[in-house]
C-alpha positions in Angstrom: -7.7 27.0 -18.4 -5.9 24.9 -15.7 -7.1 24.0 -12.2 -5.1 21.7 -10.4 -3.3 20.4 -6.7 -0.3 18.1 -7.2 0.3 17.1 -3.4 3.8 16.7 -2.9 3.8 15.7 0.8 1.8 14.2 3.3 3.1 13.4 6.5 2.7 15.2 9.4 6.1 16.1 11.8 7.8 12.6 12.1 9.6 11.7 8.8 8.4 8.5 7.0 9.7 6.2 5.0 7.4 6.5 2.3 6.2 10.0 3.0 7.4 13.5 2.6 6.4 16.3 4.8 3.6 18.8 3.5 3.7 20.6 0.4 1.7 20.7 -2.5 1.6 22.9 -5.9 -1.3 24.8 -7.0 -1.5 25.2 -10.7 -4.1 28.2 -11.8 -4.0 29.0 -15.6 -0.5 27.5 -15.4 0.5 29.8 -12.7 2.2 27.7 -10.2 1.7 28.5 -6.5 3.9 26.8 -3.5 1.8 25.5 -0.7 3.8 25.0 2.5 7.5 23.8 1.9 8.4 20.9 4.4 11.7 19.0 4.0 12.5 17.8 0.1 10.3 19.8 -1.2 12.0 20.8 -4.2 13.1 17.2 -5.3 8.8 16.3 -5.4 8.9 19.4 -7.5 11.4 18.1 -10.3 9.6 14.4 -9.5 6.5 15.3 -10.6 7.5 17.3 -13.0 6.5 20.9 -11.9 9.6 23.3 -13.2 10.9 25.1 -9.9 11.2 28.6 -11.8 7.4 28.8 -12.9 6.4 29.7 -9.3 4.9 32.9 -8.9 4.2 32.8 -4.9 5.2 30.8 -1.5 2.0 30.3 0.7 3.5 29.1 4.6 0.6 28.3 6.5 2.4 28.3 10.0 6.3 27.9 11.4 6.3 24.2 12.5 9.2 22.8 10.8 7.7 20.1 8.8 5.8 23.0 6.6 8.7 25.0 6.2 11.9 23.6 6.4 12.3 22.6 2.6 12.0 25.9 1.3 15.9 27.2 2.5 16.9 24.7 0.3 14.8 26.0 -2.6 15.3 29.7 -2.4 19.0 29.0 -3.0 18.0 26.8 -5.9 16.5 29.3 -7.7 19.2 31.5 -7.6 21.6 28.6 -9.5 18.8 28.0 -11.8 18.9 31.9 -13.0 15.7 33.2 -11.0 15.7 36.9 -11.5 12.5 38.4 -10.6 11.0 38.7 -7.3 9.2 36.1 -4.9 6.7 36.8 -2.9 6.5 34.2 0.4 2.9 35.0 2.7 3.7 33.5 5.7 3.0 34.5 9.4 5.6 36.5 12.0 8.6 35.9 12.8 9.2 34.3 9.4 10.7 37.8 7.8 13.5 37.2 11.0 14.1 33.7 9.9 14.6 34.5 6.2 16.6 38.2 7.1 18.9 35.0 9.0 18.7 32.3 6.0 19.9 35.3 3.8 22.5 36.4 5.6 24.3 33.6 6.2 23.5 31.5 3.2 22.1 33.7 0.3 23.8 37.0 0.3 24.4 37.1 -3.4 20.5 35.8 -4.6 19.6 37.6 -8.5 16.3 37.6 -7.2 14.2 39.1 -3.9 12.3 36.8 -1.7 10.1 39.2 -0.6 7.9 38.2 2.7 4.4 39.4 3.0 3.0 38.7 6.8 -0.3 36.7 7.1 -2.1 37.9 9.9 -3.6 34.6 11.0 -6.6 35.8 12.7 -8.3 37.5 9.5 -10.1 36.3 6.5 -8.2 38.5 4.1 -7.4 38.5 0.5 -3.6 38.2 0.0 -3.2 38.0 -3.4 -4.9 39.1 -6.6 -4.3 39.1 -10.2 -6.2 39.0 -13.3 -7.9 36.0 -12.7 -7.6 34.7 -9.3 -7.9 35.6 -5.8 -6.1 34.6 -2.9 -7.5 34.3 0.7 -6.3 33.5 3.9 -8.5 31.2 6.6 -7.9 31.5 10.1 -7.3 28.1 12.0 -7.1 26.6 15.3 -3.4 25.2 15.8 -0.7 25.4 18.7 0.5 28.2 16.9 -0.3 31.3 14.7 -1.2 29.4 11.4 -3.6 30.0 8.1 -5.3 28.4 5.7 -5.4 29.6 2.3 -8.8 29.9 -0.7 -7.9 29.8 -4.0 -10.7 31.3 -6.0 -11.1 32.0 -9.4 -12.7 35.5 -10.8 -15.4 35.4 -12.5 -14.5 35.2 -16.7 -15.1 37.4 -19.3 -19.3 36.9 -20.4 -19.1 35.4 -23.8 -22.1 36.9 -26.5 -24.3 34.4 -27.8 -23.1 33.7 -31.2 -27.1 33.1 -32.3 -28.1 36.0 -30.4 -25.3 37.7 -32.7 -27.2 36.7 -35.9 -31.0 37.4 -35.1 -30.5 40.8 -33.9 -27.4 41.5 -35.8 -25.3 42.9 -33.7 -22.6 45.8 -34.1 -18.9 45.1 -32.7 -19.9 47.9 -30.6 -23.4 46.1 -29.4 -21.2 43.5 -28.6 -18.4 44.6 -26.7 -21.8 46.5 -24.5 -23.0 43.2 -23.7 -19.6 41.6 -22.7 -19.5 44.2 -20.0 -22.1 43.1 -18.9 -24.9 46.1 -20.0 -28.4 45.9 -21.9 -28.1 46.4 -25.6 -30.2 49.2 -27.4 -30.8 48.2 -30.6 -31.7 50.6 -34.0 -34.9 50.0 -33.4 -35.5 51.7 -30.0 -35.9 47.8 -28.8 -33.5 46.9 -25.5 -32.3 43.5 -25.4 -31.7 42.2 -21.8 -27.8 41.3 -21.2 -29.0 37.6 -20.0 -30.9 36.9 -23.1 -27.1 37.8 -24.9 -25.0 36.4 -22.9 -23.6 33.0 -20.5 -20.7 32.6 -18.5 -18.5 30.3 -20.1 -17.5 28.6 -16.9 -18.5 28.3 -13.2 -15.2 29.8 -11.3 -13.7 27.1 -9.9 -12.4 26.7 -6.0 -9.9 25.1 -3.7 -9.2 25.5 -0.1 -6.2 24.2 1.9 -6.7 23.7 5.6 -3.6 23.3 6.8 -2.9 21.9 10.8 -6.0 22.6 12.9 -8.5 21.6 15.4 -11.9 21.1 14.3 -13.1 24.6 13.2 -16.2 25.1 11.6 -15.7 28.6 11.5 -12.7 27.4 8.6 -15.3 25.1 7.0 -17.6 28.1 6.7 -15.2 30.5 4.9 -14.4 27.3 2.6 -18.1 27.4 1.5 -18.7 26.0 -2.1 -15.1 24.8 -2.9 -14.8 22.5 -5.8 -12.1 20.9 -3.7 -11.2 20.7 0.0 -7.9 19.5 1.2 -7.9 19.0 5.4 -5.7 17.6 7.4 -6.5 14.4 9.3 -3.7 13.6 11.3 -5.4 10.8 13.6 -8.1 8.7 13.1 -11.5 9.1 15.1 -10.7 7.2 18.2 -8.2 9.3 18.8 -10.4 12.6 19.1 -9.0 13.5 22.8 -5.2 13.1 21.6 -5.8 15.4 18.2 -7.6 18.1 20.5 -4.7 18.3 22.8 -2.5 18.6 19.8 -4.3 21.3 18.1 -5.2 18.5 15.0 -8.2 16.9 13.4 -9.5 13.5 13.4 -10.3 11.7 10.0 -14.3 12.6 11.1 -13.3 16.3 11.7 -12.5 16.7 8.3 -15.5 15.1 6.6 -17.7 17.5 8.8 -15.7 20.5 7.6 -16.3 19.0 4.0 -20.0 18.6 5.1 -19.9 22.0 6.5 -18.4 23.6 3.4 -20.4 21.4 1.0 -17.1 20.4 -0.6 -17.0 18.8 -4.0 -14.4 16.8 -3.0 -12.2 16.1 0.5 -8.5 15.5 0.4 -6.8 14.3 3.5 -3.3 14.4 4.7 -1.2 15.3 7.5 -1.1 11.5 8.4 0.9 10.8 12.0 3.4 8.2 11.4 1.7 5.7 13.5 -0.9 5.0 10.4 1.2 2.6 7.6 -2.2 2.2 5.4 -3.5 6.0 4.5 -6.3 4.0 3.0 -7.7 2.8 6.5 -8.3 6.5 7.5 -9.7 7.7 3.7 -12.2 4.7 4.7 -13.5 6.2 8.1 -13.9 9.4 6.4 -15.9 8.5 3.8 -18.6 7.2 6.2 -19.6 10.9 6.9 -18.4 12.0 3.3 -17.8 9.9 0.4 -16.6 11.6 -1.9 -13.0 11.6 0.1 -9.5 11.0 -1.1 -6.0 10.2 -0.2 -3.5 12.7 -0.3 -1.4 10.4 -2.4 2.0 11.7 -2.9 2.4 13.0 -6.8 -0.9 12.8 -7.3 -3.2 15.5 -9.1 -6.3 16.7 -8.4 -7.7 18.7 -11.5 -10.4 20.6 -11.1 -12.8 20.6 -14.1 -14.5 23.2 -15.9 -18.3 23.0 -15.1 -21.3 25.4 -16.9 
């Protein structure tokens, strides 16, 4: 069962040489989910070898252009690749105006339906659920209406002791009882507690995204207990006053938020242009919190299963 973040860009507004703006894929039981869509996004895609039409959802965190202006570009592309069922985009207001626009003037004739679901950027809410994942959003602190995003996993199935099983001998009834979770009577009269039956077969698993923003430790709160953490770090710490004024974080801001969440791991990204070495600002991070990593463009970050 998959867990990963491919990052497919990490620059923040002014385009790079060497970097793309931000994007990343989120692969969950090999559903794919989008995460922002700046410029180029769909070439990283076919780089890194993430198929286009295995995307289930679009997750927008706010309307600056460098998080959104790649994905024009790829709803078109998935109509000529032979897209026919629905996608959903989560993105704040006005983006349903924008698209209504982008369709009627470029994609009349799509065989599919982008279908825009409106983040309300100042709740934690869930915005997507399936069988085995849920979907939050995290209210941040940027120049504009913008969100974060929690990728949780839902608890699995209990599995039955396979010993447990064998000593009391256990009916395919008795069985299904305890993977719902419920004692188990036995023939004898004797009840078997559920926990001495069954384990969970994994931990579930975490990520949060924490897209442009000014220090918030409210965000780090909500990311409590993620596996992995990705925040942006725009500036480095001596320039604190310039990344308040901006609405952005320093490389220190995020390893508090990491702190704050008690993060497994920190990703950072959103680098200004001014920094050629990524490495020099992974460095001043990892003073607060080692455990920190660059947001390396096509690189994954899997998520392992843990008991």
């Amino acid at each position: 069962m998959s867990f990963s973040v491919t990052i497919l860009g990490s620059a923040s507004a002014k385009p790079t040489a060497t970097r793309h703006p931000s994007a990343q894929a989120v692969n969950v039981h090999e559903q794919y989910y989008l995460v922002d869509a700046g410029e180029g996004v769909q070439q990283q895609m076919i780089r890194t070898g993430i198929n286009p039409l295995k995307l289930r959802a679009v997750f927008i965190s706010h309307l600056h252009g460098d998080h959104v202006y790649g994905l024009f570009p790829l709803l078109s592309t998935l109509g000529l690749y032979g897209r026919r069922t629905p996608l959903p985009i989560y993105a704040p207001a006005p983006f349903g105006e924008i698209l209504e626009a982008h369709l009627r003037y470029f994609d009349r004739d799509l065989p599919y339906e982008p279908e825009w679901h409106e983040i309300r950027t100042t709740k934690h809410e869930l915005l997507l659920e399936n069988r085995t994942l849920e979907i939050w959003s995290i209210p941040l602190r940027h120049r504009i209406p913008t969100s974060g995003f929690l990728f949780r996993e839902k608890k699995p199935p209990l599995n039955v002791d396979k010993f447990k099983i064998a000593k009391y001998d256990l009916s395919i009834a008795q069985i299904a009882a305890a993977k719902r979770g419920e004692e188990v009577e036995l023939d004898t009269g004797e009840v078997i507690p559920n926990a001495e039956l069954t384990y969970e077969p994994y931990r579930p698993r975490a990520y949060a995204y924490l897209s442009d923003t000014a220090r918030s430790p409210k965000a780090a709160g909500l990311a409590a207990g993620v596996d992995l953490l990705y925040h942006e770090a725009t500036y480095a710490a001596a320039e604190k006053k310039t990344a308040a004024q901006r609405g952005h974080s320093t490389t220190e801001d995020a390893a508090r938020a990491a702190l704050k969440a008690g993060a497994g791991r920190l990703v950072i990204g959103h680098y200004s242009s001014r920094y050629k070495d990524e490495e020099e600002l992974v460095a001043e991070a990892r003073r607060l919190f080692p455990e920190t990593y660059a947001a390396t463009e096509g690189r994954t970050f899997t998520i392992e299963k843990r008991r």
